[in-house]
C-alpha positions as CSV (number, residue, x, y, z in Angstrom):
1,X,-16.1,94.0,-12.3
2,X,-14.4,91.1,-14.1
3,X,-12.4,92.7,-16.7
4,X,-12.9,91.6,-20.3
5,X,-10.0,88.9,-21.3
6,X,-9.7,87.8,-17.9
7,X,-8.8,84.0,-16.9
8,X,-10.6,82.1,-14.7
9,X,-8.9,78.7,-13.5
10,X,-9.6,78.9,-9.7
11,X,-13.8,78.8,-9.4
12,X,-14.8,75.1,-7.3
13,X,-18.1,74.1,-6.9
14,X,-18.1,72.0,-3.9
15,X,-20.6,68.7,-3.5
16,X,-20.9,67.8,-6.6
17,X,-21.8,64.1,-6.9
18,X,-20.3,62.2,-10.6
19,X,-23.0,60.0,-12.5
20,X,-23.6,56.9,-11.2
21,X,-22.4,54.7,-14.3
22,X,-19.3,55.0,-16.2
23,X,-19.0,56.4,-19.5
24,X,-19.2,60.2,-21.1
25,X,-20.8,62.8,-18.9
26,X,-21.8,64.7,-21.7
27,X,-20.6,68.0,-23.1
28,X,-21.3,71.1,-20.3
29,X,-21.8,74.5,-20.8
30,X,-21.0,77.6,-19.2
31,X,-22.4,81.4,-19.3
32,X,-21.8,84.7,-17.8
33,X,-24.9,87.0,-17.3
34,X,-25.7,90.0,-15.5
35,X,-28.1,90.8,-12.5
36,X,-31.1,90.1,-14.7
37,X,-29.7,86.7,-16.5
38,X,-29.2,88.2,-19.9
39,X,-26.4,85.8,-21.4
40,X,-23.0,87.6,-21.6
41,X,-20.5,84.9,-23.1
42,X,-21.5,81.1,-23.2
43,X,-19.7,78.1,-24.2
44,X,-22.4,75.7,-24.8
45,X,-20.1,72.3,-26.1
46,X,-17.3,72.3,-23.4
47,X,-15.3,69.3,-23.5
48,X,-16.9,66.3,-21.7
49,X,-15.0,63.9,-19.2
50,X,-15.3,60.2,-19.2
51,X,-16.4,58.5,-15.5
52,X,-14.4,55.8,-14.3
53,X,-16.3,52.8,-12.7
54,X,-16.3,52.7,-8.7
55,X,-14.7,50.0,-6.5
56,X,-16.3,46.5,-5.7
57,X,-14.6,45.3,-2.3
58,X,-15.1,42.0,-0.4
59,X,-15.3,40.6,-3.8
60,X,-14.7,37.0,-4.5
61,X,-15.9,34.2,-6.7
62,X,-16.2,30.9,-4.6
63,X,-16.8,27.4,-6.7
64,X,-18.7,25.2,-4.1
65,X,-15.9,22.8,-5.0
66,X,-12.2,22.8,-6.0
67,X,-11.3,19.9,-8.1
68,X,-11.3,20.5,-11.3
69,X,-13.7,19.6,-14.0
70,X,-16.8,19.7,-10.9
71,X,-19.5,21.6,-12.4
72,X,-21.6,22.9,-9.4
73,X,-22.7,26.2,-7.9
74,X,-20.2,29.6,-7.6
75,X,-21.3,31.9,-4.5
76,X,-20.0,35.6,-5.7
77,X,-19.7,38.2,-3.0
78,X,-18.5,41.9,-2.8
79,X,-19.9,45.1,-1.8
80,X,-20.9,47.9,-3.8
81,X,-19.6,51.5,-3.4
82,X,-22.7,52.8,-5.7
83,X,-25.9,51.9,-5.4
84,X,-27.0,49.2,-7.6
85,X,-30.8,50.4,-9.6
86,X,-33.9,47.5,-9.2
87,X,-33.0,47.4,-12.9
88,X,-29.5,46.8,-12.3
89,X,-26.8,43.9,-13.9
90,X,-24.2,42.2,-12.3
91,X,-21.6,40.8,-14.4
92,X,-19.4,37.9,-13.1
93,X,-16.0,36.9,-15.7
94,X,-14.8,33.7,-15.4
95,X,-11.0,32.7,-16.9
96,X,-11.0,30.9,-19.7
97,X,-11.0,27.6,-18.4
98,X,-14.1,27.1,-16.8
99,X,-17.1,26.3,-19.0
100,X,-20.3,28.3,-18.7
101,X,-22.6,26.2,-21.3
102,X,-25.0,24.6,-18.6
103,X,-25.5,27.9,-17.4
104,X,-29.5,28.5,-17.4
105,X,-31.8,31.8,-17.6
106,X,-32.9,30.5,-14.0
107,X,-29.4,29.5,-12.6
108,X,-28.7,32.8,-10.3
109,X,-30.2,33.4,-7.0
110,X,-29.8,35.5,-3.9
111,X,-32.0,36.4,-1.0
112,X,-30.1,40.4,-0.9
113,X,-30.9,41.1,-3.9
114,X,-34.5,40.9,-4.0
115,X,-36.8,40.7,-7.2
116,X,-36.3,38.5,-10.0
117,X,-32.9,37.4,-11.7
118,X,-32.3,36.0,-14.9
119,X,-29.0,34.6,-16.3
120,X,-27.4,35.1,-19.4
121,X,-24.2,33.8,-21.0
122,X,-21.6,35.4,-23.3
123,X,-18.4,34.1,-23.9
124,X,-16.9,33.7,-20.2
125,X,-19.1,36.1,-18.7
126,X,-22.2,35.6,-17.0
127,X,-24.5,38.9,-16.8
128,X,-27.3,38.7,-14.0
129,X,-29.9,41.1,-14.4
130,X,-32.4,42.5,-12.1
131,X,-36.1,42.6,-12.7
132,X,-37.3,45.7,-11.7
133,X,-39.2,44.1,-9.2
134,X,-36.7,44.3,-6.4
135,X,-35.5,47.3,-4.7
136,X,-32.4,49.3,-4.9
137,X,-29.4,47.5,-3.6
138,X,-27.5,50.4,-1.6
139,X,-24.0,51.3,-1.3
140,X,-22.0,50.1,1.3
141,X,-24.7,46.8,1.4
142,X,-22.5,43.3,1.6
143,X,-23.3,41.0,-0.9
144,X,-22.2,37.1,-0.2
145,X,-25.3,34.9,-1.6
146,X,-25.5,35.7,-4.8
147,X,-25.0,31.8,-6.6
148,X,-24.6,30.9,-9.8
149,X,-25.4,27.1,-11.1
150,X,-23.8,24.7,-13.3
151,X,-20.0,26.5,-13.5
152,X,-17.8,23.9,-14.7
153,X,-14.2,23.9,-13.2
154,X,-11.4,24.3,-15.2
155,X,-10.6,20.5,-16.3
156,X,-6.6,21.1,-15.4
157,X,-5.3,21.3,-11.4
158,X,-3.8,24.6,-10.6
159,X,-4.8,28.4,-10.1
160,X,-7.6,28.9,-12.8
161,X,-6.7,33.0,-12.9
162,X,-8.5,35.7,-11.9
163,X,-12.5,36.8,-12.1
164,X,-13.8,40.0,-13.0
165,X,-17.6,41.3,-11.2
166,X,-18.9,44.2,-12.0
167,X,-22.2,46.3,-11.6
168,X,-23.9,48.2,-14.5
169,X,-27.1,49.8,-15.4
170,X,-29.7,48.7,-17.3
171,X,-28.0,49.7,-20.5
172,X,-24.5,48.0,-19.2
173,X,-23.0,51.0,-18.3
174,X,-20.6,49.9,-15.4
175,X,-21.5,51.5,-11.9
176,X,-18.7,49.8,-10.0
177,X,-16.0,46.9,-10.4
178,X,-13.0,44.6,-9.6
179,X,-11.1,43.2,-12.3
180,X,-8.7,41.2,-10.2
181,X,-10.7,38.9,-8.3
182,X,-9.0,36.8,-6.5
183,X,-8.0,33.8,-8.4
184,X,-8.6,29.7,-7.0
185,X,-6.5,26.9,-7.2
186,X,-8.2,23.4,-8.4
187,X,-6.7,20.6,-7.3
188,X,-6.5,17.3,-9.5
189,X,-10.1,15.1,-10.2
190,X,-10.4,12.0,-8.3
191,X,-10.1,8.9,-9.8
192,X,-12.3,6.4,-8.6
193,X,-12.8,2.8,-8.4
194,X,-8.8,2.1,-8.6
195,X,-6.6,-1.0,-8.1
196,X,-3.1,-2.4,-9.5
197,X,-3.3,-6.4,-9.4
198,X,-0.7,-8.2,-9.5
199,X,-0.7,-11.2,-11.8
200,X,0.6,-13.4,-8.9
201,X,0.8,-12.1,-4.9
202,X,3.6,-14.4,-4.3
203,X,6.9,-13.0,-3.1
204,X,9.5,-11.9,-6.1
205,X,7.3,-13.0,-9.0
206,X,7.8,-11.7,-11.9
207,X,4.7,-10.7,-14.0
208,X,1.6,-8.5,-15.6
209,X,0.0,-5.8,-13.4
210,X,-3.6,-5.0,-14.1
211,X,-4.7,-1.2,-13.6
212,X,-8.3,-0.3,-13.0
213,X,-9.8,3.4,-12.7
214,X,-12.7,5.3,-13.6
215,X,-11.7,8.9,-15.1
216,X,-13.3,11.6,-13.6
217,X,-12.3,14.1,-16.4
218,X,-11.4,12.8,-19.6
219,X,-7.9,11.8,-21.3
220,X,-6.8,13.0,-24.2
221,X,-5.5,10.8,-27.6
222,X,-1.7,12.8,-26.5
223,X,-2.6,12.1,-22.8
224,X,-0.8,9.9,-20.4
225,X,-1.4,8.1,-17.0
226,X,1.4,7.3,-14.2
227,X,1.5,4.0,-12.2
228,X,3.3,4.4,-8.9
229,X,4.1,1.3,-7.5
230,X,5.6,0.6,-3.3
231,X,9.5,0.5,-3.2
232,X,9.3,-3.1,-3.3
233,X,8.5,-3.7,-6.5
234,X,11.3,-3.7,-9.0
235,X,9.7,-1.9,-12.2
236,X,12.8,-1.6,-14.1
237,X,12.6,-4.1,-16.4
238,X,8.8,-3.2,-17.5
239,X,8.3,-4.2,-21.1
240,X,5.3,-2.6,-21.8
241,X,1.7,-1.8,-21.2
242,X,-1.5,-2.7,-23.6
243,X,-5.2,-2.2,-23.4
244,X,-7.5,-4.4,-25.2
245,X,-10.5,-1.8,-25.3
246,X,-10.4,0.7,-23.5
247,X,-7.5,2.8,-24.7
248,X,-7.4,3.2,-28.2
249,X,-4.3,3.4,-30.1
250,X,-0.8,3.0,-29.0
251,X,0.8,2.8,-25.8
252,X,4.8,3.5,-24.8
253,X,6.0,3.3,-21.3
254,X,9.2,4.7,-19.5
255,X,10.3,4.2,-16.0
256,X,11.2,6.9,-13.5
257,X,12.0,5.4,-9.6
258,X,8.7,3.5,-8.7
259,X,6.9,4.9,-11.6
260,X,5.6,3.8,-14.5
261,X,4.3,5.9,-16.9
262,X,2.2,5.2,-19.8
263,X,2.2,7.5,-22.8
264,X,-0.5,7.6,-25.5
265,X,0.3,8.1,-29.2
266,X,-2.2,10.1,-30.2
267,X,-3.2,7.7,-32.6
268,X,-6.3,6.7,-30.9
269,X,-9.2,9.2,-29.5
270,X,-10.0,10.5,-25.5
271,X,-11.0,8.8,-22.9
272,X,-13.9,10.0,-21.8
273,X,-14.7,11.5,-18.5
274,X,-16.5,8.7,-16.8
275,X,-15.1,5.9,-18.3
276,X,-13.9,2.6,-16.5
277,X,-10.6,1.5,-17.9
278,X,-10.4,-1.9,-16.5
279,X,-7.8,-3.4,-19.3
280,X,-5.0,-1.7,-19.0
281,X,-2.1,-4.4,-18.6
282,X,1.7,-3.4,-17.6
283,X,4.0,-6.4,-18.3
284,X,7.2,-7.1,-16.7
285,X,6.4,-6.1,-13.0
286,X,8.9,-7.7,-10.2
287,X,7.4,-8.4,-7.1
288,X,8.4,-7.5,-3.7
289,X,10.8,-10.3,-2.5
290,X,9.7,-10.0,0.9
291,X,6.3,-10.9,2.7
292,X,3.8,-8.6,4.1
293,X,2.0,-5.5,2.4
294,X,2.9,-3.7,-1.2
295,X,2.1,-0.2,0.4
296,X,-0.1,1.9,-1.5
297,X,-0.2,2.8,-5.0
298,X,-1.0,5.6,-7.1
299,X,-2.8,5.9,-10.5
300,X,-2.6,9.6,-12.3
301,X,-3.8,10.9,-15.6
302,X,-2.2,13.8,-17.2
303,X,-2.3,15.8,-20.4
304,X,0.8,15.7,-23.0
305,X,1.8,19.3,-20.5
306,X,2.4,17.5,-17.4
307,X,-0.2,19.0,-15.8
308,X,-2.4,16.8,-13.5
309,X,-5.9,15.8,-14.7
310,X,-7.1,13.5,-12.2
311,X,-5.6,11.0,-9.4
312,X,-5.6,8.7,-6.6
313,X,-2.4,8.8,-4.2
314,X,-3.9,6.0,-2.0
315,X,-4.6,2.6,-4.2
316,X,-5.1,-0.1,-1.8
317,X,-2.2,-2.3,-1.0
318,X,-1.6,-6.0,-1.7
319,X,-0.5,-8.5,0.6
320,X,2.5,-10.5,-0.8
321,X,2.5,-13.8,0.1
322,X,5.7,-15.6,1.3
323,X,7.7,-17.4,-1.9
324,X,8.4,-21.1,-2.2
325,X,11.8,-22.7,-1.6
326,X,12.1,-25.7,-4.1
327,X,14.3,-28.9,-3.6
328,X,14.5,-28.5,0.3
329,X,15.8,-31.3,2.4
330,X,16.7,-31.7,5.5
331,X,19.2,-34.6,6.0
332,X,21.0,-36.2,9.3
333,X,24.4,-37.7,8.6
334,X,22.6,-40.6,10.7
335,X,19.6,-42.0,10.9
336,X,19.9,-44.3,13.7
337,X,17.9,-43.5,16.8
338,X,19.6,-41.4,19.3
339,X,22.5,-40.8,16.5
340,X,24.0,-36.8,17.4
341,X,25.5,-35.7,14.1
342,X,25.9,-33.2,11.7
343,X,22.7,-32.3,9.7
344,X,23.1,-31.5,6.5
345,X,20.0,-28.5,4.8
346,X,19.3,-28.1,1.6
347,X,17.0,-25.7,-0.5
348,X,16.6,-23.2,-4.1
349,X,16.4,-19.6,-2.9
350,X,13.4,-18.0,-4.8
351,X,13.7,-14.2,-3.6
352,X,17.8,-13.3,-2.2
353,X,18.2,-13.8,1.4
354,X,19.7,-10.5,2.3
355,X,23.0,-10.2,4.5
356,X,21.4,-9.6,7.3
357,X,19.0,-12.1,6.6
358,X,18.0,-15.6,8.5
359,X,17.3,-19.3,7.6
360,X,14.9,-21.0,10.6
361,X,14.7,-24.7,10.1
362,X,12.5,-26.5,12.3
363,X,12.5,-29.8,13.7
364,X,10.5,-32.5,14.8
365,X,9.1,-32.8,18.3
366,X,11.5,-36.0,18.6
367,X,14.5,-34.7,17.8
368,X,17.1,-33.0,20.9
369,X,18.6,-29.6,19.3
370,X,19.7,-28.2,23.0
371,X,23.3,-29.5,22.4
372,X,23.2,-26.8,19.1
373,X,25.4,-24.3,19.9
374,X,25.7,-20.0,18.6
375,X,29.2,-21.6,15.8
376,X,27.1,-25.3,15.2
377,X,26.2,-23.8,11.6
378,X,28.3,-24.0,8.4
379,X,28.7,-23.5,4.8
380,X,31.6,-23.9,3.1
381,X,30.5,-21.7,-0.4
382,X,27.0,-20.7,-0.4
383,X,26.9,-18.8,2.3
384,X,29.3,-16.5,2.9
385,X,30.1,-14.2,5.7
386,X,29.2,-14.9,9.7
387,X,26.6,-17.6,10.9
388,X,25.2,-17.7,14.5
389,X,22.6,-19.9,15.8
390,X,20.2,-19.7,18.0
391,X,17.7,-21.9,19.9
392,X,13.6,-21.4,20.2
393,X,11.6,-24.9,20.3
394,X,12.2,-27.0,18.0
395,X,13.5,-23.9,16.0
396,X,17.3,-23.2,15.0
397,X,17.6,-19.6,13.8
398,X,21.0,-19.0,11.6
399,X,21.8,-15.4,11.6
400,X,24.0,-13.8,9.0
401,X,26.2,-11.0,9.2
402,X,29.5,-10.0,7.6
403,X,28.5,-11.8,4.2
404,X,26.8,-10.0,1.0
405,X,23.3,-11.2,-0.1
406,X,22.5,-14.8,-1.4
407,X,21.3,-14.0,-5.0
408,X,17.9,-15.2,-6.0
409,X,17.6,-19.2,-7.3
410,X,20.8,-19.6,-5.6
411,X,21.5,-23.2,-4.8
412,X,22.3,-24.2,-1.2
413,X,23.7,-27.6,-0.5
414,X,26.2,-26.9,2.3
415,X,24.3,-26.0,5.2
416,X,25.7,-27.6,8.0
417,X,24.4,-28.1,11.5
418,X,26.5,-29.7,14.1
419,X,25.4,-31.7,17.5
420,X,21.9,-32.7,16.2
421,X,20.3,-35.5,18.0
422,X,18.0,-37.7,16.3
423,X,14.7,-38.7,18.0
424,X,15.5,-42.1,20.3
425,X,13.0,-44.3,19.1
426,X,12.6,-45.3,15.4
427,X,9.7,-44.3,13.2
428,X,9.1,-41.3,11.0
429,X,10.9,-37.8,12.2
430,X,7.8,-35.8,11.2
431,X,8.3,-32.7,8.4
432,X,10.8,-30.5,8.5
433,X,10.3,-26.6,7.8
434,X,12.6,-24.5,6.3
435,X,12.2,-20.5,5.8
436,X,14.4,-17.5,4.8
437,X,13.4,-14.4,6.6
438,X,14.6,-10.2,6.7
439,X,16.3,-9.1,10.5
440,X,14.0,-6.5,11.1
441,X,11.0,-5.4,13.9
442,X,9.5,-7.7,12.8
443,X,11.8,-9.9,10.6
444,X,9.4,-10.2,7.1
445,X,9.3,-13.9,5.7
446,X,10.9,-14.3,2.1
447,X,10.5,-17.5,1.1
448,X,9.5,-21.1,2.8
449,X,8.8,-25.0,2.4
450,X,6.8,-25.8,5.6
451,X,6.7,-29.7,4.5
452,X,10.3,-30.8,4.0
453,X,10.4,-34.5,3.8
454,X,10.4,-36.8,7.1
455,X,13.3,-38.9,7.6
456,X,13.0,-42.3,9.0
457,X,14.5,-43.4,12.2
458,X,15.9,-46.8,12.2
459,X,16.3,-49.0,15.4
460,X,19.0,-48.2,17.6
461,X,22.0,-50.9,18.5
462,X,21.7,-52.7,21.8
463,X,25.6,-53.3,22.7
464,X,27.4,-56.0,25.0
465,X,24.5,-58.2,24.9
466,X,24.2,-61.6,26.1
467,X,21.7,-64.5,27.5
468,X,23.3,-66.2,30.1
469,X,22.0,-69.4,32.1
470,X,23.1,-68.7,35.9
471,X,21.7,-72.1,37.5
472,X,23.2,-74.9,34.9
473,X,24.2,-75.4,31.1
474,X,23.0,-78.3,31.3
475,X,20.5,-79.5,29.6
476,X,17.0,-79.5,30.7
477,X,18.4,-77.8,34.0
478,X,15.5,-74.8,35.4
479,X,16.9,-72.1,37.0
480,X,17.8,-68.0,36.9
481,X,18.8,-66.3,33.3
482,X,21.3,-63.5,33.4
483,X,20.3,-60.9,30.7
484,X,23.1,-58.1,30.0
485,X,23.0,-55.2,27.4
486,X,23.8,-51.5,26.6
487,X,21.3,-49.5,25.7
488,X,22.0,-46.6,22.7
489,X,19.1,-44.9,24.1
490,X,17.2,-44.5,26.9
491,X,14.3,-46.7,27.8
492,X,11.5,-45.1,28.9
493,X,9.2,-45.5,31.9
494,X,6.4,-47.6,30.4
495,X,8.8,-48.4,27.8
496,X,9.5,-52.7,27.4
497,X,12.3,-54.9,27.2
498,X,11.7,-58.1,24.9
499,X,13.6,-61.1,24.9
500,X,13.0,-63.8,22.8
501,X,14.3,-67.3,23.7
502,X,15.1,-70.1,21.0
503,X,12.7,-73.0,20.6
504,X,13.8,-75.7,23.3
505,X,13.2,-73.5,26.4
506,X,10.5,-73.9,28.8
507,X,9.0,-70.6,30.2
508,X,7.6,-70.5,33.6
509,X,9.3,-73.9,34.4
510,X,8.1,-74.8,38.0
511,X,7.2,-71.4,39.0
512,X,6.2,-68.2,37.5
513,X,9.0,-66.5,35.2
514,X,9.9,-63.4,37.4
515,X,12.6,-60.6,37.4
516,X,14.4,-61.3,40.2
517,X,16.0,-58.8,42.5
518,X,19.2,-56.5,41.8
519,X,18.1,-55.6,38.4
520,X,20.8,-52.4,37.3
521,X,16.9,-50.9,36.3
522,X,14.8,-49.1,38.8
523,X,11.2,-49.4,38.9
524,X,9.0,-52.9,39.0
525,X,8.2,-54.8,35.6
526,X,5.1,-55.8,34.8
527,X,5.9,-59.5,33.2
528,X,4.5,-61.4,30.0
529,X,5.0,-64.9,28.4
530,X,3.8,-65.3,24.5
531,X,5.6,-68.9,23.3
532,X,8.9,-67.9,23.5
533,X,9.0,-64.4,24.2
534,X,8.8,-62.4,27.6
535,X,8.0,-58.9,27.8
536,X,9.0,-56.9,30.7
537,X,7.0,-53.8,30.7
538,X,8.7,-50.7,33.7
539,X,6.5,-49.6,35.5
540,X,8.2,-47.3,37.7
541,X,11.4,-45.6,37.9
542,X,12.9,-43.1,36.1
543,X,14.8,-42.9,32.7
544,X,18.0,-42.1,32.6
545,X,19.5,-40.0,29.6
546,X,23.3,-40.9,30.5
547,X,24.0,-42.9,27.7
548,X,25.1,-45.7,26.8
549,X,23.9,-47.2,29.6
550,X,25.0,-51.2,30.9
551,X,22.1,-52.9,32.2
552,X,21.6,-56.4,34.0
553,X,18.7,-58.2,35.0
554,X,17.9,-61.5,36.3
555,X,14.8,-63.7,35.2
């Protein structure tokens, strides 16, 4: 017998199973009886105990995509540890930052959990509940298809916290849950339809740069957007940035590296997602000063924070175009045929020509630059540092090295090239091309005139020349001429020698005019009388190029 008074604290009941939901279990009560269940003591109101919901596992919450401001489907998953009634709710917490508004009564769906489901929105949770159509969902089962429609992202990159799920009953007592659902991280929208246009694609202009995008979320009145241009450009003396339209209210910009940003001043309202801003205008951009392409850009939008609303990190390049040397010449100290000499180059840097840099000047087919040697170039001031030349064609490439770079609009009027030849017959030398380049793999053109001005050639000077009757002075007398000159430059084969005799003489005087043997030229002439001119036209034999040259022939 249990005495009267005694305490009990050590009585277990074993395989007990805890209500399903959780809450209050109620008050209990406890008696004592005897063999034939006549109450002894009772305590009918003893102190109830509040459940505590069971664990969801293999939860997460997956938006179908990760950029933020997407509104599309969420797939939620986890496993129940209690079984979930046909008239059960699931209950899926977003953070704050997504937007649940589109959500309809029709806008969950899952093959495991059969019967009907319907959708309902409060605050930033969205409750699914069963039919009663459907079967019990039983502990233990894996959940992974449940989707819900129309979630909107979080309209700001980074993690977007942490989801809550949870099962309940049909009165929204909670069976089971997780309240620290793993949280996503949303990277930045994408800005479409993006390009930065330069005013002018030629090498170190200076100018406006047009920026076109379409927004994918919007851009608040405090907002701002970031320009990043290649490390060509020189952005630091950026003046501003305007937009006729489609920015409202003002605009400030401040420069960081490569990048320009452009602030809003609240003053106007958003940009709305969707928009095309095709007039946005940055003044003041520099050009690269070198040829070739820009390298990407990059067009951002941001809110007043810093944190990334939407982007493009790969804005198609430009391709600058080569600049424009002004006032370029290209001068022989001689123009007479065959003349070697110093020529003189002249030109207006547009872009710098960097100490490493190169000047090519090209010459015409005519001209002989073989006798150019590696120290042939010169300039006594504008220039500085180390020139060495080299040979390619018609091409002479002055190298620099030692020097520091030739500032932009720079005047250079004492290039000097030594042991030019000019072409050896007279007539017009053909354009000239001058062009600055980089030293690189390959060397990048800076700036260029590819039609510098022909030079004419003038006649060379036959030397030592003289007529002389061999037979008799005297008059009327017919006999052999003596012809003697030396030549400034050589005489081709199917080249012509033209002597013209004063009035008075008789041509072809008792025989055909001839050449007659022992002439100092090699080859056979081809002869022909016009008044008082012969022609001798070579037509054989070589041409010599050690010049000057003394030469005899007899008619």
């Amino acid at each position: 017998i249990l005495a009267a008074g005694s305490l009990v604290d050590d009585l277990t009941i074993a395989n007990v199973k805890n209500p399903d939901v959780v809450g209050s279990t109620g008050t209990y009560t406890i008696q004592t009886t005897d063999a034939t269940d006549v109450v002894i003591d009772e305590d009918t109101a003893v102190l109830a105990d509040t459940t505590m919901a069971g664990a969801l596992t293999a939860t997460n919450v997956q938006p179908a995509s990760l950029t933020a401001g997407v509104t599309g489907n969420v797939t939620v998953t986890f496993t129940p540890e209690h079984a979930l009634p046909a008239t059960g709710k699931i209950l899926v917490t977003f953070p704050a930052g997504f937007s649940l508004t589109a959500v309809q009564a029709t806008n969950a769906s899952s093959t495991l959990i059969n019967g009907g489901l319907t959708a309902g929105v409060s605050g930033q949770t969205v409750t699914i509940s069963r039919s009663g159509t459907g079967g019990v969902i039983n502990a233990g089962t894996v959940i992974n298809d449940l989707v819900i429609a129309n979630v909107r992202n979080p309209i700001v990159s980074g993690s977007g916290g942490m989801y809550t799920i949870a099962t309940a009953n049909s009165g929204a007592l909670v069976i089971d849950q997780n309240t620290s659902v793993a949280a996503d991280s949303f990277v930045a929208g994408v800005l479409s339809g993006t390009n930065v246009q330069p005013a002018s694609l030629v090498a170190g202009a200076l100018g406006n740069a047009a920026v076109t995008f379409t927004t994918q979320s919007a851009i608040p009145a405090d907002g701002y957007m970031e320009v990043t241009f290649g490390s060509g450009f020189n952005v630091a003396g950026v003046t501003g940035a305007s937009s006729a339209a489609d920015i409202n209210g003002g605009l400030t910009t401040t420069v960081s590296g490569q990048t320009v940003r452009v602030t809003r001043n609240g003053a106007g309202g958003s940009v709305g997602a969707g928009a095309t801003v095709d007039d946005l205008v940055i003044a003041g951009v520099k050009n690269p000063v070198v040829s070739g392409t820009t390298g990407v850009y990059a067009i951002a939008t941001y809110y007043s924070s810093g944190v990334v609303i939407d982007d493009n990190t790969n804005v198609t390049a430009d391709t600058i175009a080569v600049g424009s040397l002004s006032a370029a010449n290209v001068q022989p100290a001689s123009l007479v045929a065959g003349a070697v000499g110093n020529v003189t180059v002249t030109f207006t840097a547009a872009n710098p020509i960097p100490a490493d840099g190169k000047i090519l000047v090209t010459f015409g087919s005519g001209f002989d630059i073989t006798g150019v040697g590696a120290t042939n170039a010169a300039s006594a001031l504008d220039i500085n540092g180390t020139l060495t030349v080299s040979r390619s064609g018609q091409v002479l490439t002055i190298a620099r090295s030692g020097g520091s770079a030739v500032a932009a609009g720079a005047v250079i009027d004492d290039l000097v090239i030594a042991n030019v030849k000019n072409p050896v017959v007279s007539g017009s030398t053909g354009v000239y091309a001058i062009k600055t380049t980089t030293t690189g793999s390959p060397d990048l053109d800076i700036d260029q005139d590819l039609s510098v001005t022909a030079d004419t050639i003038t006649v060379g000077s036959l030397t030592n020349a003289n007529v002389e009757p061999l037979t008799s002075l005297v008059a009327g007398a017919a006999g052999n001429v003596r012809v003697d000159f030396t030549t400034a430059n050589p005489i081709p084969v199917g080249g012509k020698i033209i002597i013209v005799f004063p009035p008075g003489f008789a041509l072809s005087s008792g025989a055909a005019t001839a050449v007659a043997a022992g002439s100092t030229i090699d080859g056979s002439f081809n002869v022909n009388i016009n008044s008082q001119t012969v022609t001798l036209t070579r037509t054989g034999g070589g041409q010599s190029d050690q010049l000057p040259a003394a030469e005899t022939l007899t008619l």
